[in-house]
C-alpha positions as CSV (number, residue, x, y, z in Angstrom):
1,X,-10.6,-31.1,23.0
2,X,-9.4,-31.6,19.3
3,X,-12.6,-30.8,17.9
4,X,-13.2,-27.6,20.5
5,X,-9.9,-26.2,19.2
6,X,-10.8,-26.7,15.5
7,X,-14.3,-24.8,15.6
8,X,-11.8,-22.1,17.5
9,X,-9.3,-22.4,14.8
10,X,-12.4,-22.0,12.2
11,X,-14.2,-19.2,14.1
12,X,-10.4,-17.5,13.8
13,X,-10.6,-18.0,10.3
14,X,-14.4,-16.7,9.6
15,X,-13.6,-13.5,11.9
16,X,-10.2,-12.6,9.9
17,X,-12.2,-12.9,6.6
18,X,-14.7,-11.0,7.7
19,X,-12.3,-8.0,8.8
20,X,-10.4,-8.4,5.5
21,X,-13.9,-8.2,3.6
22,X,-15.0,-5.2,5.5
23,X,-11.5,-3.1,4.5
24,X,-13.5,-2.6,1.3
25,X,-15.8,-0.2,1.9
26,X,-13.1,0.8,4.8
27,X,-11.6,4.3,3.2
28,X,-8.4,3.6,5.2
29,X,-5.6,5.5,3.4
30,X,-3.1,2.9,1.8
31,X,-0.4,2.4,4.5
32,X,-3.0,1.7,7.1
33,X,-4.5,-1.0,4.8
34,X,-1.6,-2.7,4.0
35,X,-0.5,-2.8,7.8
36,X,-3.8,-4.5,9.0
37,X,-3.7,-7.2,6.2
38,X,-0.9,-8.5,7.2
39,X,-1.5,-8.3,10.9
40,X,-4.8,-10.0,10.2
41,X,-2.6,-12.4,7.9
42,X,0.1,-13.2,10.2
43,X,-2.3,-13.8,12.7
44,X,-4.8,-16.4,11.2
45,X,-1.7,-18.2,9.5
46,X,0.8,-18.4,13.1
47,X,3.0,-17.1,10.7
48,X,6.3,-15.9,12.0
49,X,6.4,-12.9,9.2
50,X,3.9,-12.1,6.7
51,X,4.8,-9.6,4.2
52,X,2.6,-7.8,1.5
53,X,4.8,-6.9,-1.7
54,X,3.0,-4.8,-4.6
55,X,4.1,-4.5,-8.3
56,X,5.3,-1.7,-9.3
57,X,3.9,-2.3,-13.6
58,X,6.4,0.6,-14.8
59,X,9.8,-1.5,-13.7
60,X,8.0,-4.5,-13.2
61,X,9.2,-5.6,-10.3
62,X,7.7,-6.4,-6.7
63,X,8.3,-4.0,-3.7
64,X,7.9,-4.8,-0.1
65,X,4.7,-2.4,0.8
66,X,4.0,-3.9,4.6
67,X,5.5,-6.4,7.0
68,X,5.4,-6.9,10.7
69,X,8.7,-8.0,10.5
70,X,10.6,-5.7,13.1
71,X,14.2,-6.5,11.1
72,X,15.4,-3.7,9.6
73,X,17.3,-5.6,7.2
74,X,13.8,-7.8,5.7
75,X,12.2,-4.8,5.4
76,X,14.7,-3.2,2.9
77,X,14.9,-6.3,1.3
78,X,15.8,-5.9,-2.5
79,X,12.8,-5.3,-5.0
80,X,11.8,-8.4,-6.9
81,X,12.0,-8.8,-10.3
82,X,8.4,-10.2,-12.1
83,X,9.7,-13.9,-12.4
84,X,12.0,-13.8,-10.7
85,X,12.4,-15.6,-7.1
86,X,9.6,-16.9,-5.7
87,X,7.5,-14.2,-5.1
88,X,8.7,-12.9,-8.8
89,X,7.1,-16.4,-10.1
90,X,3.8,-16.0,-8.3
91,X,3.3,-13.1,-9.5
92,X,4.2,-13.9,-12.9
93,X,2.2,-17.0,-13.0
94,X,-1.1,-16.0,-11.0
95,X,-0.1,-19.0,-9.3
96,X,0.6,-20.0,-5.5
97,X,4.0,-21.4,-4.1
98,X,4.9,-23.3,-1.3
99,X,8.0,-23.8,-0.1
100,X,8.8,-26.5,2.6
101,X,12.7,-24.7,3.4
102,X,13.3,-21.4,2.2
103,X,17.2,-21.5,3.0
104,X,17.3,-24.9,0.7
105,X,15.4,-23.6,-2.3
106,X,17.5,-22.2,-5.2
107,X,14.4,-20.2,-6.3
108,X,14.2,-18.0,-3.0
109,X,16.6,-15.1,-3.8
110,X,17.0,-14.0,0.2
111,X,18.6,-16.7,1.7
112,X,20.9,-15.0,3.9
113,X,18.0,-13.1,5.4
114,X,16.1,-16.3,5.9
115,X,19.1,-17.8,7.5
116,X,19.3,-14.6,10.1
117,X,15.9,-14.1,10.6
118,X,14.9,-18.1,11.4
119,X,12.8,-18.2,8.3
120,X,11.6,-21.5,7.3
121,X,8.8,-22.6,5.7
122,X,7.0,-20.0,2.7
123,X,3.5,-20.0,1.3
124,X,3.2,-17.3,-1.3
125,X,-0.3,-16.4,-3.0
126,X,-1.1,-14.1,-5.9
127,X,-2.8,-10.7,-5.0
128,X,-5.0,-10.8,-7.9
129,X,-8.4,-8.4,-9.2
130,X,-10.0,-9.6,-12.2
131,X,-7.0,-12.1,-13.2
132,X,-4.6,-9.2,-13.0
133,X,-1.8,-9.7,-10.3
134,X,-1.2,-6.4,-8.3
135,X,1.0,-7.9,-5.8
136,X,2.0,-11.2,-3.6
137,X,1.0,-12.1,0.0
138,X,3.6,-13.7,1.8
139,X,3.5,-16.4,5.3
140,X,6.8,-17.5,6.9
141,X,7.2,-20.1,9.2
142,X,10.2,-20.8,12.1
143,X,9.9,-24.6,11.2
144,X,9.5,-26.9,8.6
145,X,5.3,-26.6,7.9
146,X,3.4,-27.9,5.1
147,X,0.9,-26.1,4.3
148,X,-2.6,-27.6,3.8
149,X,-5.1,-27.3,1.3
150,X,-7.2,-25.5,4.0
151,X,-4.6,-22.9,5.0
152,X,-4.1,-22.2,1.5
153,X,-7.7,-21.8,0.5
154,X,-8.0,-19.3,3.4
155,X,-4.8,-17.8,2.5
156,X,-5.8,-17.4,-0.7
157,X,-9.5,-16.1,0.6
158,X,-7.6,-13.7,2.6
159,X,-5.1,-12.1,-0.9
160,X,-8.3,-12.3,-3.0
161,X,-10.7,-9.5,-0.5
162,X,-7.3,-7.9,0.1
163,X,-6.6,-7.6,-3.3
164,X,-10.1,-5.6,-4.1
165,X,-9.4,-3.6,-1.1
166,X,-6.6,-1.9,-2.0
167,X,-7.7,-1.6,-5.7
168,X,-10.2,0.4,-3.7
169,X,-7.9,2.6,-2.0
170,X,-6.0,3.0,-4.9
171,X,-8.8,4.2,-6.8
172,X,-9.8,6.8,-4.2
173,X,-6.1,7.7,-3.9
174,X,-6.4,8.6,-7.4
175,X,-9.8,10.4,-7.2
176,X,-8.2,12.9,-4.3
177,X,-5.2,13.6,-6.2
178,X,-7.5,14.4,-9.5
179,X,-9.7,16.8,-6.6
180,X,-6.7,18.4,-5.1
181,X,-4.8,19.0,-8.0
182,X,-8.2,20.5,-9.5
183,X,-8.7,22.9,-6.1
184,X,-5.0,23.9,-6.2
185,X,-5.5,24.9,-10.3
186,X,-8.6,26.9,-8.8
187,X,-6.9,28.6,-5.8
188,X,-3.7,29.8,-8.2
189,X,-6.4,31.3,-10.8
190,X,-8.1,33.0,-8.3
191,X,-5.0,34.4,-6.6
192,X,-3.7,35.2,-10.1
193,X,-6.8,37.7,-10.0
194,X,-6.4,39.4,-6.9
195,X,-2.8,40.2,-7.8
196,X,-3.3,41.5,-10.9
197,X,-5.9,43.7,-9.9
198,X,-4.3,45.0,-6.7
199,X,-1.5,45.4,-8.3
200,X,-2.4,46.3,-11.1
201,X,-0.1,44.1,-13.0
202,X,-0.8,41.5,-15.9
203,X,-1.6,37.6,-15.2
204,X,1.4,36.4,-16.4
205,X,3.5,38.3,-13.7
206,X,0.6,37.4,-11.0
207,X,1.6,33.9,-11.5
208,X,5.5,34.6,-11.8
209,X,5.1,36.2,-7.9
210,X,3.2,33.1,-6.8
211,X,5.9,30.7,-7.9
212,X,8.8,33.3,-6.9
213,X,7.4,33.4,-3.2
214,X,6.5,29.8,-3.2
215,X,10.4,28.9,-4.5
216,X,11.8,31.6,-1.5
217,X,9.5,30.4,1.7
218,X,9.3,26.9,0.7
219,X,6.2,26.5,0.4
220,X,3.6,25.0,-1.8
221,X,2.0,27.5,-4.8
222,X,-1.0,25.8,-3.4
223,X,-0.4,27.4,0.4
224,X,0.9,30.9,-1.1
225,X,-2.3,31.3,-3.4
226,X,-4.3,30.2,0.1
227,X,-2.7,32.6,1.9
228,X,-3.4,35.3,-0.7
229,X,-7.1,34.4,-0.9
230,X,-7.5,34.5,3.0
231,X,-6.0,38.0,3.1
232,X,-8.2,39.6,0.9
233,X,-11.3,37.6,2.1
234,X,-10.1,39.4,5.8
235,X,-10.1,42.5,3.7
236,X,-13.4,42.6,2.5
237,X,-14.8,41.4,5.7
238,X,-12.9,44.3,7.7
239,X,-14.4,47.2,4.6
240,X,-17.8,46.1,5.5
């Protein structure tokens, strides 16, 4: 029976790689990411929460991105400072931590949460892409566990293809942003043109009646110019 339950226990393992390998190439949109690693996490480690905390390089410090945790108060957790903490140290370091009590380690800066919550045991792993740490990955337990060199080599399998992933979907984030931000600079010019020469008035002013009617129906320039286009495009349609 032991060994039946092991090749389950390492079939589990294989598959959740696998799905973590395969959010790549996924194009999920950064919230959905996060969300699934750390279901997949917290389900391959029996971990009681598993929480995904990114850096944030400006204020260096770590912010809690996605948890399954349903306690309101974990989840708004105070950021992290880089060194700070436990999570703070393993993302300074590029360096795993595992602690055996949470609630008995002066390092852990949470300790009323863990108290409230039933948090025990921590293992804590570097997200890390190239050597450079963009976050922490971490697995709670409800008792005292030590964790094994095996659950921390998968655990730490697990942070490395997440880690690639959402340098992924950050990359593409900033790819849209670049696209959009280039179509919206299109769509005002255009708009600028069909104002000025309908009414007859210079570009400058064009752009000043964008912005004024944006500011007075709340919305975007990007949606006014839109609309603009789209009302002379149903113009030229109904001359012909």
């Amino acid at each position: 029976m032991k060994k039946k339950e092991n090749y389950q226990i390492y079939i589990k393992q294989i598959e959740a790689l696998s799905k973590i390998a395969n959010l790549i190439t996924s194009g999920l949109y950064m919230e959905e990411l996060l969300r699934l690693v750390v279901q997949v996490t917290a389900e391959i480690m029996n971990s009681k929460i598993s929480s995904l905390m990114l850096l944030d390089p400006q204020k260096n410090e770590l912010v809690v991105k996605a948890t399954q945790s349903i306690s309101e108060e974990y989840n708004k957790k105070p950021n992290i400072k880089l060194g700070e903490g436990i999570a703070g140290l393993v993302a300074r370091d590029n360096k795993s931590i595992c602690v055996l009590d949470v609630k008995e380690d002066s390092r852990y800066l949470n300790q009323d949460i863990a108290k409230k919550e039933g948090l025990c045991s921590l293992a804590s792993v570097p997200l890390a892409v190239k050597g450079r740490v963009i976050g922490v990955l971490n697995c709670y337990t409800s008792r005292k566990h030590k964790f094994t060199k095996h659950e921390l080599d998968i655990l730490n399998a697990l942070a490395s293809q997440a880690a690639v992933a959402i340098e992924n979907a950050e990359l593409d984030l900033r790819v849209r942003t670049a696209e959009e931000a280039l179509t919206t600079r299109k769509n005002i010019e255009r708009a600028k043109d069909i104002l000025s020469q309908d009414l007859n008035i210079s570009s400058t002013e064009a752009y000043k009646l964008i912005q004024r009617q944006s500011m007075d129906s709340r919305k975007s320039m990007r949606e006014i110019a839109e609309a603009i286009i789209l009302a002379k495009d149903i113009k030229t349609v109904i001359k012909k």
